[in-house]
C-alpha positions in Angstrom: 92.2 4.0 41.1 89.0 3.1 39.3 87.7 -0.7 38.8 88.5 -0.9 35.5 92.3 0.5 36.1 92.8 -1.8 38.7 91.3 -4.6 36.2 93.3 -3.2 33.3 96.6 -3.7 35.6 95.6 -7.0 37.0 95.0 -8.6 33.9 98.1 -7.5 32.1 100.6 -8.4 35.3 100.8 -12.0 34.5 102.1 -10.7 30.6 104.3 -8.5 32.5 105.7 -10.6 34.7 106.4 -13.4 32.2 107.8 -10.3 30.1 110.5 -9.5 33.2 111.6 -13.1 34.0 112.4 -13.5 29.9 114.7 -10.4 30.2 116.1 -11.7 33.5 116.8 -15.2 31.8 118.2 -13.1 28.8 120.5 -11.5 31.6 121.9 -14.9 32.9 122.6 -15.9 29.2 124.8 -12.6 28.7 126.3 -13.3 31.9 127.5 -16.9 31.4 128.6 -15.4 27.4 130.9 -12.8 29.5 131.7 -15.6 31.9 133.0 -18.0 28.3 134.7 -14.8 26.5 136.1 -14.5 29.9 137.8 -18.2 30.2 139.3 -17.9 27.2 141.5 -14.7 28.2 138.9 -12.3 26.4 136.0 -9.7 26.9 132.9 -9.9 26.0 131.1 -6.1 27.1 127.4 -7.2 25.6 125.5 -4.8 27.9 127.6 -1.8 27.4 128.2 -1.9 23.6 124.9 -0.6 22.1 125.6 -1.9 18.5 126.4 -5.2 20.1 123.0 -5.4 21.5 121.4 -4.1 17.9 123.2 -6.7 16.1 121.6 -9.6 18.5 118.2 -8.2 17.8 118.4 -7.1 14.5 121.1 -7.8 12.4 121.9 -11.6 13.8 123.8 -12.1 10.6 126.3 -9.4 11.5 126.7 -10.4 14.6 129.8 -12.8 14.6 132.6 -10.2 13.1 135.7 -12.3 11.7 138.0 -11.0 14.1 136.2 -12.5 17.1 138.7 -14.2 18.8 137.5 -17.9 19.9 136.0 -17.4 23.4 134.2 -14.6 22.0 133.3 -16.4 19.3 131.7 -19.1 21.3 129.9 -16.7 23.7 128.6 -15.1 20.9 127.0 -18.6 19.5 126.1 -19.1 23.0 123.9 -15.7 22.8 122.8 -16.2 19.4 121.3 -19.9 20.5 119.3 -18.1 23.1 118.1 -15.7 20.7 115.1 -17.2 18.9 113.1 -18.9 22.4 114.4 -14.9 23.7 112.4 -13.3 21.3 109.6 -15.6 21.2 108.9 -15.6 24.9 108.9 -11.9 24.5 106.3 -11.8 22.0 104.1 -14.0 24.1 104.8 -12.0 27.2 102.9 -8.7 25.1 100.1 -11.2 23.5 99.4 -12.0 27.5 99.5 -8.8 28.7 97.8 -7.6 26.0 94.7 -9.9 26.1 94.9 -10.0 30.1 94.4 -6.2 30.0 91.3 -6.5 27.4 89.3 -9.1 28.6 89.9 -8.0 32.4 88.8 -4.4 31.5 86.4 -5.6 29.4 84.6 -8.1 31.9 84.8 -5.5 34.4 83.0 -2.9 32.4 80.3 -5.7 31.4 79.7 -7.1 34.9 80.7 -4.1 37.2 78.4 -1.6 34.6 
């Protein structure tokens, strides 16, 4: 591995790592969802139904369906409350990995020749 790989890879890791302990935190949100739905007598399947996941990220509005009974209801609120600070962790996560990855390749290339 060249300098400026190594650089490139050190300088995005802290972006990436930010990035992985947002989808872990994610993971602990679904989990305690499953764990309401669950209380209540009902299932709440978030990682295995691919259209529920789609409808978290993209189409929040279609998210609740009318014939959610109430524990799924709530878990559902419970995910959608997590949603926003989700999404916006993740962003940052890139925008750090991004720029870490720049500037370290770039000052390596500068300074290193």
């Amino acid at each position: 591995m060249t300098e400026g790989e190594f650089a490139f890879f050190l300088g995005a890791a802290p972006g990436l790592i930010y990035t992985i302990m947002n989808m872990i935190r994610l993971q602990q949100v679904i989990n305690a969802a499953e764990a309401m739905a669950r209380a209540h007598g009902e299932v709440l399947d978030f990682n295995l139904s691919t259209e529920m996941s789609a409808s978290f990220l993209f189409h929040p509005g279609r998210f609740l369906k009318h014939g959610d009974g109430p524990g799924v209801m709530a878990a559902k609120t419970h995910l959608l409350a997590a949603r926003r600070t989700f999404l916006r962790r993740h962003l940052l996560g890139f925008v750090y990995a991004s720029m870490g990855a720049f500037v370290s390749s770039f000052t390596t290339s500068v300074f290193m020749g």
